[in-house]
C-alpha positions in Angstrom: 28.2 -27.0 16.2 29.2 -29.2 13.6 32.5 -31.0 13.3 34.5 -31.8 10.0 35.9 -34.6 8.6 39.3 -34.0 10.7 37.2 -33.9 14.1 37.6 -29.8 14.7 34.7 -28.0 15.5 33.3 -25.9 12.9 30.6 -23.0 13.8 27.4 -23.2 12.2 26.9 -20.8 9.5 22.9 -20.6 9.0 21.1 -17.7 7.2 18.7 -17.4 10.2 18.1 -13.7 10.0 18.0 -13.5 6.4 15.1 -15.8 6.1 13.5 -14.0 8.9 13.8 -11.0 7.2 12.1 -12.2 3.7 9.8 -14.2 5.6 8.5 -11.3 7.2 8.6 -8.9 4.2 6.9 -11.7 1.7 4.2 -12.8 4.4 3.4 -10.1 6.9 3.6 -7.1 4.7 0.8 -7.9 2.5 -1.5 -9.6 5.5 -0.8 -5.7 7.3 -1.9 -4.3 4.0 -4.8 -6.4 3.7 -5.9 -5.6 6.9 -5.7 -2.1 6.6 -7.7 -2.2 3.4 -10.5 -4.3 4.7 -11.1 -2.2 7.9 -11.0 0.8 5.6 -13.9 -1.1 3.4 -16.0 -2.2 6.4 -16.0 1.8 7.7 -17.5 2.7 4.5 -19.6 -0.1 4.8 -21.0 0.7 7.9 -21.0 4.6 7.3 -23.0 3.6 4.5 -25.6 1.5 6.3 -26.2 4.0 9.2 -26.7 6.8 7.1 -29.2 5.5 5.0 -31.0 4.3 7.6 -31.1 7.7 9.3 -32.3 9.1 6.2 -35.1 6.8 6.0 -35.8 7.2 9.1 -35.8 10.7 9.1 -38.1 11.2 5.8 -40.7 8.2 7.0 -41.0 10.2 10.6 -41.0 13.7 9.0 -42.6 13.6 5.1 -40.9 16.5 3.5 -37.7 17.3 5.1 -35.0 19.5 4.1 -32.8 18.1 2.1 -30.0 19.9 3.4 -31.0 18.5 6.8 -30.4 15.3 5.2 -26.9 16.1 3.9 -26.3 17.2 7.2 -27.3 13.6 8.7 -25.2 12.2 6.1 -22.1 13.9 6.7 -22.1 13.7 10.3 -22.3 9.8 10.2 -19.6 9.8 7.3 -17.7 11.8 9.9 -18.6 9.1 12.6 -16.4 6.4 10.6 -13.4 8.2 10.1 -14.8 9.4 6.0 -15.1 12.6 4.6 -18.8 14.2 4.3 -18.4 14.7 1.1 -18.2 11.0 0.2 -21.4 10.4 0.1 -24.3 11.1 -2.1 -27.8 10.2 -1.6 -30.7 9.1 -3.3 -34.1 8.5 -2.4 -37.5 7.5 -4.1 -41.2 7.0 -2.8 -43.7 3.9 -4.2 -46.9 6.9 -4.1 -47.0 10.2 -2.7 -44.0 10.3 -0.3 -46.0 12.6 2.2 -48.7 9.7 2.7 -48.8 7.4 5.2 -48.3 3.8 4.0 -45.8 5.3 1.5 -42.7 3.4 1.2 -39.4 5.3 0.9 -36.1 3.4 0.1 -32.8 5.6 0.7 -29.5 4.6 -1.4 -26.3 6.2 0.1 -23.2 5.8 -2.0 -19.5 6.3 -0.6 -16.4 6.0 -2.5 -13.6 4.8 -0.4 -9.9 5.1 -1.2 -7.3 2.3 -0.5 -4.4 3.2 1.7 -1.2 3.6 0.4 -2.8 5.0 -2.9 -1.2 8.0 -3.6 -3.8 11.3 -4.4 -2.9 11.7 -8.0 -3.9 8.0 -8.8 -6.8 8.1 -6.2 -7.9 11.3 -8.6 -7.8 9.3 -11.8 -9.5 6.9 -10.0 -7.4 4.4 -9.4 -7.6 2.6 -5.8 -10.9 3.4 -5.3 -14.1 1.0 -4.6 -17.6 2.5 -4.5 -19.8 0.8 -1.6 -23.7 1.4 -1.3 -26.2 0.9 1.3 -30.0 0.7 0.4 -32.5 0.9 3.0 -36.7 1.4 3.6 -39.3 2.0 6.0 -42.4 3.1 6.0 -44.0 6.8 6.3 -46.1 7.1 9.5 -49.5 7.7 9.0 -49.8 11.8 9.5 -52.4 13.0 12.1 
């Protein structure tokens, strides 16, 4: 309390809940949002990672497989972090003869990963959305 130039009290009028308010709407909102975004990122990131290194893993232990055997792999580990299996796509090349052993195979998965709070007719013009890779290699066992 406050008192005026006459000496009567006079309650303190503050805008205490007003500021809180803003405060919260300017500064938490967007750290939320930012959040949200970032863990959304770091799925694709890691969905990305794991599949390609099951995929490389998967062609350097067993030269040839099925293709769809990898889309398979793929899709499940999308599904694993919370993405679609369709997501991804994969890519794969061999430095000689990829069914030789000593052959080095390097798998490239690509995901595309939407932002939240981007609406599906922007996320289908492409708006919102951040393509993330993942490369990895191993080498093909030597075949008895």
């Amino acid at each position: 309390m406050t008192s005026s130039r006459a000496g009567s009290p006079v309650p303190d009028e503050g805008s205490g809940l007003v500021e809180y308010t803003f405060g919260t709407l300017v500064l938490l909102l967007p750290l939320l949002y930012l959040t949200l975004a970032l863990a959304e990122l770091q799925a694709g990131l890691y969905a990305a990672d794991a599949a390609a290194s099951a995929v490389s893993r998967e062609l350097s232990t067993r030269p040839g497989a099925d293709p769809a055997r990898t889309e398979t792999m793929t899709g499940l580990t999308m599904q694993d972090f919370g993405l679609e299996p369709d997501q991804a796509t994969i890519a794969w090349e061999c430095e000689g003869p990829c069914e030789a052993g000593g052959s080095l195979i390097t798998v490239q998965v690509t995901t595309e990963v939407v932002l939240p709070g981007v609406p599906w007719f922007l996320a289908d013009a492409g708006v919102g959305i951040i393509a993330l890779s993942a490369s990895h290699a191993d080498v093909v066992a030597p075949q008895d």
